[in-house]
N, C-alpha and C positions, 0 to 999 in steps of 0.2 A: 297203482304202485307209487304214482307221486304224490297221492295222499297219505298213504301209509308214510314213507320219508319224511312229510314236512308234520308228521304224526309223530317220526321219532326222535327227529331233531327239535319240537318241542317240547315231549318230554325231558331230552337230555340239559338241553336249557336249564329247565326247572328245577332239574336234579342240581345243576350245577351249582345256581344261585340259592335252594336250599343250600348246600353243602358250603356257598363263601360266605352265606348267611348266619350258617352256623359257626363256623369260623373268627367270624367278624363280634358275633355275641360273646363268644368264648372270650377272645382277646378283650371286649371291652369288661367282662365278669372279673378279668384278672387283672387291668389293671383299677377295676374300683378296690377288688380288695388290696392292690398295693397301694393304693391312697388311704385305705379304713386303715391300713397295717400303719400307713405313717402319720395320720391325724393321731393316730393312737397316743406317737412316740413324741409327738407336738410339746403336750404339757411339759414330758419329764425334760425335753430339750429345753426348752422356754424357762423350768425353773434351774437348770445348770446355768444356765445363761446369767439370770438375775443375781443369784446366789454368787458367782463367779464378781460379777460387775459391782455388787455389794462389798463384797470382800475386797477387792481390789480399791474401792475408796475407804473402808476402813484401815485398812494398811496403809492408806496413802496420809491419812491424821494417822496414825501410829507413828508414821516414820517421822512426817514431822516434829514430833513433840518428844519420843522419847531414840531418836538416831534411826538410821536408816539400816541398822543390820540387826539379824538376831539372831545370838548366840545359840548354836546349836550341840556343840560336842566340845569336849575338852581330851587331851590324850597327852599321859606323862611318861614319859620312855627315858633307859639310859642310851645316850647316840654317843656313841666311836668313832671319831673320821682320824685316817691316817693319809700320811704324804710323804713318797717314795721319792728320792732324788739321786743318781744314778752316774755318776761319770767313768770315762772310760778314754784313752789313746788310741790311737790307729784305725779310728771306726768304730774304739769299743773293742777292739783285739785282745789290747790290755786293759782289764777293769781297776778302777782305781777304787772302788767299794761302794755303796749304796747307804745315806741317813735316811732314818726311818725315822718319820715326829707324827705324836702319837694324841692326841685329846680325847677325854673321855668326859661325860659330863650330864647328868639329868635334863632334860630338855621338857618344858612344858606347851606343848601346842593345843590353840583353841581354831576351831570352827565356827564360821556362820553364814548364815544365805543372807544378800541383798531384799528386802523387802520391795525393792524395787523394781526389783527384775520380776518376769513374765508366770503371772500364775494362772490357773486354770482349775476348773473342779465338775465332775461327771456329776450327777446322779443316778443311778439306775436301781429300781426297785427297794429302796431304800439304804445302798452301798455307795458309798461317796469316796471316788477316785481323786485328788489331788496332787496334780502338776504341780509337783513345786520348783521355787528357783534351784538352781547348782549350788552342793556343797562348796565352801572357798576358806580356802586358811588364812586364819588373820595374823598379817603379819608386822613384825618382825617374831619369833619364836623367841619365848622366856628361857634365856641359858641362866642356871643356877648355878651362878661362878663357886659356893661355896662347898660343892661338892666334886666340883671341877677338878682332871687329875692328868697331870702334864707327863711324858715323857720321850725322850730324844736322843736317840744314839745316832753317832757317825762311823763312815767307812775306817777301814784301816788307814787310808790316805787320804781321807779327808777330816774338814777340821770345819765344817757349818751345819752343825748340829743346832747351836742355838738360830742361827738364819733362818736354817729349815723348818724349825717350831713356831718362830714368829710368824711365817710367812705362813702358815699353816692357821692360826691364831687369826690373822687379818681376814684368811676368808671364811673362818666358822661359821657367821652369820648366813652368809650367802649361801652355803651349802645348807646348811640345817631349813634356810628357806623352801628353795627345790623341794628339800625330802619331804615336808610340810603338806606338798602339793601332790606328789606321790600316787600312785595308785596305789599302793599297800598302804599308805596311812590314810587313805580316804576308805577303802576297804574295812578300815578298822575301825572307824569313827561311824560309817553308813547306819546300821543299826539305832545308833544314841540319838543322832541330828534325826533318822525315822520318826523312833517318838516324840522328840522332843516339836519336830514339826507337830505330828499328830496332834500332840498335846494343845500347843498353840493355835490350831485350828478349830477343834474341838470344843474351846474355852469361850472361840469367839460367837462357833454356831449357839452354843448353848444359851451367849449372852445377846444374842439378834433377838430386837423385838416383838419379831413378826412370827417367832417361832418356828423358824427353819429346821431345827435340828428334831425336832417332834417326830418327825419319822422315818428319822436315820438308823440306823443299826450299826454301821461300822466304817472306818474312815481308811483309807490305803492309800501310801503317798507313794509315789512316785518321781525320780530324781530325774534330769534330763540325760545321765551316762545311762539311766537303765535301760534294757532292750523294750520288759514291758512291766508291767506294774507289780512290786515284790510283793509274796505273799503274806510276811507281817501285816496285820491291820490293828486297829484301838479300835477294842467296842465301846461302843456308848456307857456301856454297864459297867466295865472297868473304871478303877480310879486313875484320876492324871497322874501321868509322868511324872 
């Protein structure tokens, strides 16, 4: 009987360290191919990398030599701003009327990204992702006085109609700024400053002498407000922008 026991005890042994043996093969099976899987990913990482660090000195002589920004979008709109001035006795009990000053006037705003600022660029299977810098409005915003159109009425009891136009007038600029920056006029411009990046990037893979762009397919930029990479892209085969 105590043969038999120390008969089953080392079979069970054997069964066991088969079994952490198999075990132990398995996990090291899986993680060689999570190493094959990421030697794989090695090269494409390595050339995002290069390709990225490249660009990023060629933009850095870009900026020196011909300015540090590039013009991406342009948007001409007619902008309205009004200014309400309100008086009143007793708390406003008794109103004493309300002037209304009115400006209306073509407004020309341009966009452009800092070259400066933080770029970045994927490769994957021949699709090239592009961090690019933040849209930014260049300012001060071109008001076309020449179509510019005033108007300014006062309350029944009041008499600064023209004050409240002036005063209205001093701060166009500043307002028209703000709206510049906007999320509905960056919405609006997103699109144009897209290709027009694209384009600009595109121009440069094309002209790298080492021939980068040889087996791209298509380029997809990406702004830093986006959540993830928008689906507009420039293929290779299309014409610039």
């Amino acid at each position: 009987r105590r043969s038999s026991g120390c008969l089953k005890l080392l079979f069970a042994t054997i069964l066991l360290s088969l079994v952490a043996g198999g075990l132990l093969l398995w996990k090291l099976a899986d993680m060689a191919r999570e190493g094959v899987s990421w030697l794989a990913l090695l090269p494409e990482k390595m050339t995002s990398t290069i390709v990225t660090e490249s660009f990023r000195q060629s933009v850095t002589e870009i900026a020196s030599t011909n300015g540090a920004v590039l013009e991406v979008a342009t948007l001409q709109t007619d902008e309205t701003v009004t200014k309400h001035d309100s008086r009143g006795l007793f708390n406003d009990s008794i109103p004493l009327g309300t002037t209304v000053s009115e400006i209306r006037a073509p407004v020309f705003y341009r966009y452009h990204i800092l070259l400066s600022d933080e770029w970045r660029i994927e490769i994957n299977d021949g699709h090239a992702i592009v961090h690019s810098p933040a849209i930014r409005p260049s300012q001060p915003p071109s008001i076309r006085t020449e179509g510019m159109e005033k108007k300014s009425t006062a309350g029944w009891l009041r008499f600064n109609a023209a004050e409240n136009l002036a005063s209205l007038e001093a701060g166009l600029t500043t307002t028209l700024e703000k709206r510049a920056g906007s999320t509905k006029n960056l919405n609006l411009v997103r699109e144009k400053a897209r290709l027009s990046v694209a384009g600009f990037v595109r121009e440069w893979l094309l002209k790298d002498e080492r021939g980068r762009a040889a087996q791209l397919k298509s380029l997809t930029i990406h702004f830093p407000d986006e959540a993830v990479p928008a689906a507009t892209t420039l293929n290779f085969d299309d014409p610039a922008p």
